[in-house]
C-alpha positions in Angstrom: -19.8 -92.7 184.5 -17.2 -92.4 181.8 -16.3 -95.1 179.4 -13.1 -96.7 180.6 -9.8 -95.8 178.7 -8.7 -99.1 177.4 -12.1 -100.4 176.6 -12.4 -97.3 174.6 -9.2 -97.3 172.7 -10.0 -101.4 171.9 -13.0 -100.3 170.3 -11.3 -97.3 168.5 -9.1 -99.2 167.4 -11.7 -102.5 166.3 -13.8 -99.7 164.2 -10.8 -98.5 162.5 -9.2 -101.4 161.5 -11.7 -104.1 160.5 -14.3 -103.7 156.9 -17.1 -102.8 158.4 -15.6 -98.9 159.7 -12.2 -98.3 158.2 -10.6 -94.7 158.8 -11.6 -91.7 157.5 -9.5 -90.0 155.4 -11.0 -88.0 152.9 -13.2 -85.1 152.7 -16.3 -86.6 151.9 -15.6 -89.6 154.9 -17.4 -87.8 157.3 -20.4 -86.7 155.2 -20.6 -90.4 154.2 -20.5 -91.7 157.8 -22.8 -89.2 159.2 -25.7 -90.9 156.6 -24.5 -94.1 157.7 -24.9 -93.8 161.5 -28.3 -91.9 161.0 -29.9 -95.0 159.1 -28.2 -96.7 161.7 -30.0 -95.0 164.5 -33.6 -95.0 162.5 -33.3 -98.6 162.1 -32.3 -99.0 165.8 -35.1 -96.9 166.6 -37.6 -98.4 164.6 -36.4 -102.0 166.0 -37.1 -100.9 169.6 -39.9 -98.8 168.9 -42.1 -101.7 166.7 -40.5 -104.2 169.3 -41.7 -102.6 172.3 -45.2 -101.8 170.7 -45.4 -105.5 169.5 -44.7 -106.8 173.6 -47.8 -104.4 175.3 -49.8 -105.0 172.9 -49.1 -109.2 173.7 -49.3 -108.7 177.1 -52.2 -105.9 176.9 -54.4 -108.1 174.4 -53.5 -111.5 175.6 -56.2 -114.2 175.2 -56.9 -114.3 179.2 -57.4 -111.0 180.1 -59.9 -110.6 176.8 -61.5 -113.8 175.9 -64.0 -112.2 173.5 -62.4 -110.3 170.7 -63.9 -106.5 170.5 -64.0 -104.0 167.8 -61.4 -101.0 167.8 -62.1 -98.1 166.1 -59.2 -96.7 164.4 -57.6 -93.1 165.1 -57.5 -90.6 161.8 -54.5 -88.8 164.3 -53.1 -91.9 164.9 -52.6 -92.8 161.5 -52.0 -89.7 159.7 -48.8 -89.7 162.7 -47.5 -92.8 161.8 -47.7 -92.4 158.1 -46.2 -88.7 157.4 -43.7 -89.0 160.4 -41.6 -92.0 158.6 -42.4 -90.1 155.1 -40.6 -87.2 156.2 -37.6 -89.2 157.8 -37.6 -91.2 154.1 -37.9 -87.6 152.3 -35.0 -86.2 154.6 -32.7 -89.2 154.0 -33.3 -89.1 149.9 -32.3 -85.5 150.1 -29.3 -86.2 152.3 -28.4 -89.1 149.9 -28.8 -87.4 146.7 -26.7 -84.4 147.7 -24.0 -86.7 149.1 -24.4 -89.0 145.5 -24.0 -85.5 143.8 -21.0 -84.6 145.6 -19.4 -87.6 145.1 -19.4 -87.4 141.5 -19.4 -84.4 140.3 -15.8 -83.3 140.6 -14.8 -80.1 141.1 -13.2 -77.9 137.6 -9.9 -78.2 139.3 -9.2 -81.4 139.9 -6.2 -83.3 139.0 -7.3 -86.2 136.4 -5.9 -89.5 136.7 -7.0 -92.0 134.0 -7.4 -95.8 135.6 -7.5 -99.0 133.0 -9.2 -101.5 134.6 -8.2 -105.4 133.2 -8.4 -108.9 134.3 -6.6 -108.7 137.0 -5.1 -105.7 137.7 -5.7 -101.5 137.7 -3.5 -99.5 135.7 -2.8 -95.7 136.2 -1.9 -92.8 134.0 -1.0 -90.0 135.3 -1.2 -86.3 132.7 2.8 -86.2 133.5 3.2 -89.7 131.9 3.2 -91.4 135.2 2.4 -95.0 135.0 1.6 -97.2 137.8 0.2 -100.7 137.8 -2.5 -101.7 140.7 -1.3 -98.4 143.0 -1.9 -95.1 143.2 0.0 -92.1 144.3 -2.4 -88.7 145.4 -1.6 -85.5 146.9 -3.5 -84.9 150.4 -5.3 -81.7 150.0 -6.3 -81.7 146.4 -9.1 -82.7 144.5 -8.2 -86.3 142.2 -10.7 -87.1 139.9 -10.5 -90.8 138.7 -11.6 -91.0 134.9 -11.9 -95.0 134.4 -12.9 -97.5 131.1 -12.6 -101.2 131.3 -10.6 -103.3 128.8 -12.8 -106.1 128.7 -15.9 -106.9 131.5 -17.5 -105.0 134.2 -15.2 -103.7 137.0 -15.8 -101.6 140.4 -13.0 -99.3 141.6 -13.0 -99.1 145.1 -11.0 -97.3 148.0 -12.9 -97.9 151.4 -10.9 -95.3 153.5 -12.4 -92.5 151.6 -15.4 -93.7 151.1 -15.4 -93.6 147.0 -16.7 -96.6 144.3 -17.5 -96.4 141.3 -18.2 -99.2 138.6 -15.9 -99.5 135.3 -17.2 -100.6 132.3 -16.3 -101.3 128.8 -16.4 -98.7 126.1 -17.2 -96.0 128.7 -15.8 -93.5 130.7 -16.9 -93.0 134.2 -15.8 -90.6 136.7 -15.4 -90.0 141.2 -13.1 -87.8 143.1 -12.1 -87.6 146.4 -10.3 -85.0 148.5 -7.4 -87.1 150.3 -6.8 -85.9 154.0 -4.6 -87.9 155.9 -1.2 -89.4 154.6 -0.6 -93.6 154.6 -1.7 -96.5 152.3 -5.0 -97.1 152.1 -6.7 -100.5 150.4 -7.6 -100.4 146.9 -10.0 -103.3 146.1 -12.4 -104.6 142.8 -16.0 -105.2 144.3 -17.7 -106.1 141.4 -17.2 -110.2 140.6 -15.1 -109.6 137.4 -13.5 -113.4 137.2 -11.1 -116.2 138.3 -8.8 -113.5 140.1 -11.3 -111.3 141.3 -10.4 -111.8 145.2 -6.8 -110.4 143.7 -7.6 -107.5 142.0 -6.4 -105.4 144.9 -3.9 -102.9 145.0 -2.9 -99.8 147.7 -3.9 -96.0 147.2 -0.9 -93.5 149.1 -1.2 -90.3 150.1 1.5 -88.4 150.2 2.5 -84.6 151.3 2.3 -82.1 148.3 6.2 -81.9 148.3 6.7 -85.6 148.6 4.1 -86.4 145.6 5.8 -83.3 143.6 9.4 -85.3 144.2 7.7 -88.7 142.9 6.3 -87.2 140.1 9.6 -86.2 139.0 11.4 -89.7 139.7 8.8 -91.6 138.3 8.4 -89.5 135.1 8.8 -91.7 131.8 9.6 -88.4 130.1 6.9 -88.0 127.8 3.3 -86.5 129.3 0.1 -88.4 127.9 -0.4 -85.0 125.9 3.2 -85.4 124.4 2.2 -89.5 123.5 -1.2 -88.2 122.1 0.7 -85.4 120.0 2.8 -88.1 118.2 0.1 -90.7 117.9 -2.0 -87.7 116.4 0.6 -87.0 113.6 1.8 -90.8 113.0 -1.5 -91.8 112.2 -2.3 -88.7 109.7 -4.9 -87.3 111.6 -3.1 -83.5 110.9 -3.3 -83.9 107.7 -7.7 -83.4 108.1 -7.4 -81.7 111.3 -5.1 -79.0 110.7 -7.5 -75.8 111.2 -7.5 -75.0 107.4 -10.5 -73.8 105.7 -10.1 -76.4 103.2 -9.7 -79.0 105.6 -11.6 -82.3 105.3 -11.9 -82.9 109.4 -13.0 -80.0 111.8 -11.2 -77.8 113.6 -10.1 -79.6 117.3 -8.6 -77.0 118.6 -10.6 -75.6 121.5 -12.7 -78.3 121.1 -13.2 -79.8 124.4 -16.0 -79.0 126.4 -17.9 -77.4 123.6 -21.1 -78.0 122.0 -20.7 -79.2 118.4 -24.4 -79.2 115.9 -24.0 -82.1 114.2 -24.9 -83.5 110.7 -28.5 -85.0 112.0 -29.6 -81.8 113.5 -28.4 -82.7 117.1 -26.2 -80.9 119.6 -23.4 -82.8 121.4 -21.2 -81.7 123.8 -17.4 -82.9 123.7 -17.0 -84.7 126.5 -13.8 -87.1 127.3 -15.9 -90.0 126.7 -17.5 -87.8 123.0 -14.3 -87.6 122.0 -13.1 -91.8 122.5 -15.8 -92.3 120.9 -15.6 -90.2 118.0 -12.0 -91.7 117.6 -13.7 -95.1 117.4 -17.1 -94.5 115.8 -16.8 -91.9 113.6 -19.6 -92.4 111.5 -21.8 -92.1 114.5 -20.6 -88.0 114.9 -20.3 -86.3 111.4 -20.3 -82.6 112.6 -22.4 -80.5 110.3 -21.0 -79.2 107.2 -18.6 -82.1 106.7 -19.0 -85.7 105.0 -18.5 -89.1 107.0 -15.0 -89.5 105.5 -12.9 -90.4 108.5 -12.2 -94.5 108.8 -12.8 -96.1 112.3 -10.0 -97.0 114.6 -11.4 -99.8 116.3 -9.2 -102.4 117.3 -6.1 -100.1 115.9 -5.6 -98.3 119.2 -5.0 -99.3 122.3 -7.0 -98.4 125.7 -3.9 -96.3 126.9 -3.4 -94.3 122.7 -7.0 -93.3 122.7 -6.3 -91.7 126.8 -3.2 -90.1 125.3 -5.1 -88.5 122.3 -8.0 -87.5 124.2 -5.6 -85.5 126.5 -3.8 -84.3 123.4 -7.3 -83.0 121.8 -7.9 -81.6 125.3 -4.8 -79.2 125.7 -4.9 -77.9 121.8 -6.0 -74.5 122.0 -4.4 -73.8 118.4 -3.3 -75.3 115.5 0.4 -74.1 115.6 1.9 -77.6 116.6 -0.6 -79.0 114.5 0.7 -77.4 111.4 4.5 -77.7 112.5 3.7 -81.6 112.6 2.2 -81.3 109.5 4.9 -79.3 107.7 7.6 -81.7 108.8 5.9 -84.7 107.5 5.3 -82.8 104.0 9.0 -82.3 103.9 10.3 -85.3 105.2 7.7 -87.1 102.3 9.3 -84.5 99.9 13.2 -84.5 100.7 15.2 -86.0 97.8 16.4 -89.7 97.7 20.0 -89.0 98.6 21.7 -93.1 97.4 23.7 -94.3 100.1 27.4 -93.9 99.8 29.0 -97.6 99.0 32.5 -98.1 100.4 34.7 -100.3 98.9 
C-alpha cells in the first residue's frame, strides 16, 4: 500500500521547510543527513528493543506467577553479545563522524577563500576581488568556498543550516569550513553561539548563484581595488618595504614565497606560515623572530584594523617576488628625495 500523494508532499514539504530538516543543498548535505538518520534509527531501535525487553520481562517475572525470588545464572554469550554488538555500532559511528568532521574542515587546495568578520551584530564579507558584503553572502554552485573567519570582539558561530556547515568564530584567531554549494536560492545565515543583546538578529542570507551570474556580480559589485591591491598599499604606507624588501642587507626576512612554508625560528622551533602565523606575526612580532634576525620589528596592535591585517595577509600570500616590493620602495625613496620646488605666488 503506497503512501498517498498529498500526505506525501505535506510531509516533503514540513521536512524541508521547518529547523529541524531544511533542504539540502550542498555536497556534504547528504553525508551529514545520512549520520543523522542512522543515530536516528539506533536510537529508535534501542528504544523499542530495551522497551520490549523491559515489558516480558514485567509480565514474565511478575510477582504472581513467581512469588519466591530465584537465582539466575548469568550467560558469558549473552553478555559478551550485548556488550561488543553496541561497541562496534559506537566504533562504526566515531569512524563515520570523524571522517565527516574531517571533510568538513579540511578544504580542498582549490577553494575560493572568502574572509568573514564576525562583530556585534552583524557578519561582514571580503571577497579576494575586493567584494564587500555586510550580513550576506554571494557563492558560486559548484565550487569549493572556504570561509576563513576571526571575531572582532566575543565568541561567535557562523552558521548556514541548508548546507549543513558551523563553525565557531573567535577572537584573535582564524578558523576555517567549506562547503560545496549545489542548488541555487537563498539560504539562512544565522549566529548560534549566544554572542549578546542582538544575538537573535545576527542573521543574514547566503545565495547561490550560477557561475555566470556570480562572475557578473563580481564585476558590479567590485570596489576596484582587490584585498591584495589594499594589502600592497597598506604594506608600503606603513614602511614595511623598507625591512622586507628581499635584500641581503635587509633587517626583516624575505616574504616573498613565504606562505605556506616552514620558517626555523630564533628559539630553535619550526613554524609553518599559516594565514593565522602570519596575523599574528603582524601583531606579535616579538613572539616570531625567525632565525638569523633580531626582534626589531614594533607591534601593530590596535594600529590595524580586522579588515588591513586580511588585506596584508592576502598581500604576503600572492608575493612570489620582490619586484613590486622594490618598485614601492624606489618610489618612496624618490618621492622622500625630490627637491622642494616653493610654490609659485600670484599676485
Amino acid at each position: 500500500m503506497g503512501i498517498s500523494p498529498v500526505l506525501w508532499q505535506f510531509l516533503t514539504k514540513w521536512l524541508t521547510t521547518s529547523a529541524l530538516w531544511p533542504q539540502e543543498a550542498s555536497t556534504i548535505a547528504p553525508w551529514a543527513d545520512a549520520l543523522y538518520i542512522f543515530l536516528w534509527l539506533v536510537t529508535l531501535l534501542g528504544l523499542v528493543l530495551v522497551g520490549a525487553l523491559l515489558l516480558v520481562f514485567s509480565i514474565k517475572y511478575r510477582k504472581e506467577k513467581s512469588p519466591v525470588a530465584t537465582q539466575i545464572e548469568g550467560s558469558t554469550l549473552l553478555e559478551a553479545t550485548w556488550t561488543i554488538i553496541p561497541l562496534g555500532i559506537f566504533l562504526f559511528v566515531f569512524v563515520w563522524g570523524a571522517w565527516l568532521y574531517f571533510r568538513i574542515y579540511n578544504p580542498p587546495a582549490d577553494a575560493m577563500q572568502v574572509y568573514i568578520v564576525g562583530k556585534q551584530w552583524m557578519w561582514k564579507a571580503e571577497h579576494p576581488g575586493g567584494q564587500h558584503e555586510i550580513n550576506a553572502l554571494h557563492v558560486p554552485i559548484g565550487r569549493p568556498v572556504q570561509l576563513t573567519m576571526i571575531s572582532q570582539d566575543v565568541f561567535h558561530s557562523y552558521s548556514i543550516p541548508a548546507f549543513r556547515v558551523k563553525r565557531e568564530v573567535i577572537p584573535g584567531r582564524y578558523t576555517t569550513v567549506w562547503f560545496n554549494a549545489t542548488k541555487e536560492g537563498t539560504y539562512h545565515l544565522f549566529c548560534t553561539q549566544y554572542c549578546g543583546t542582538l544575538h537573535s538578529g545576527m542573521i543574514g542570507d547566503i545565495v547561490a548563484m550560477a557561475p555566470e551570474d556570480y562572475q557578473r556580480w563580481t564585476e558590479e559589485s567590485t570596489s576596484g581595488m582587490s584585498l591584495a591591491q589594499n594589502g600592497e598599499r597598506l604594506f608600503a604606507s606603513m614602511g614595511c618595504n623598507s625591512c622586507h624588501n628581499g635584500n641581503a642587507t635587509a633587517a626583516g626576512p624575505n616574504l616573498a614565497g613565504v606562505s605556506g612554508s616552514k620558517i626555523r625560528m630564533d628559539d630553535g622551533t619550526v613554524q609553518v606560515a599559516t594565514d593565522g602565523w602570519l596575523r599574528d606575526t603582524i601583531l606579535n612580532p616579538s613572539q616570531h623572530v625567525p632565525l638569523g634576525y633580531k626582534p626589531i620589528m614594533p607591534t601593530y596592535q590596535g594600529q590595524i584594523s580586522e579588515e588591513g591585517l586580511i588585506d596584508l595577509v592576502e598581500y604576503i600570500k600572492g608575493l612570489k617576488t620582490n619586484y613590486r616590493v622594490q618598485q614601492t620602495l624606489d618610489t618612496s625613496k624618490s618621492n622622500d628625495a625630490a627637491p622642494m620646488v616653493p610654490e609659485k605666488v600670484t599676485q
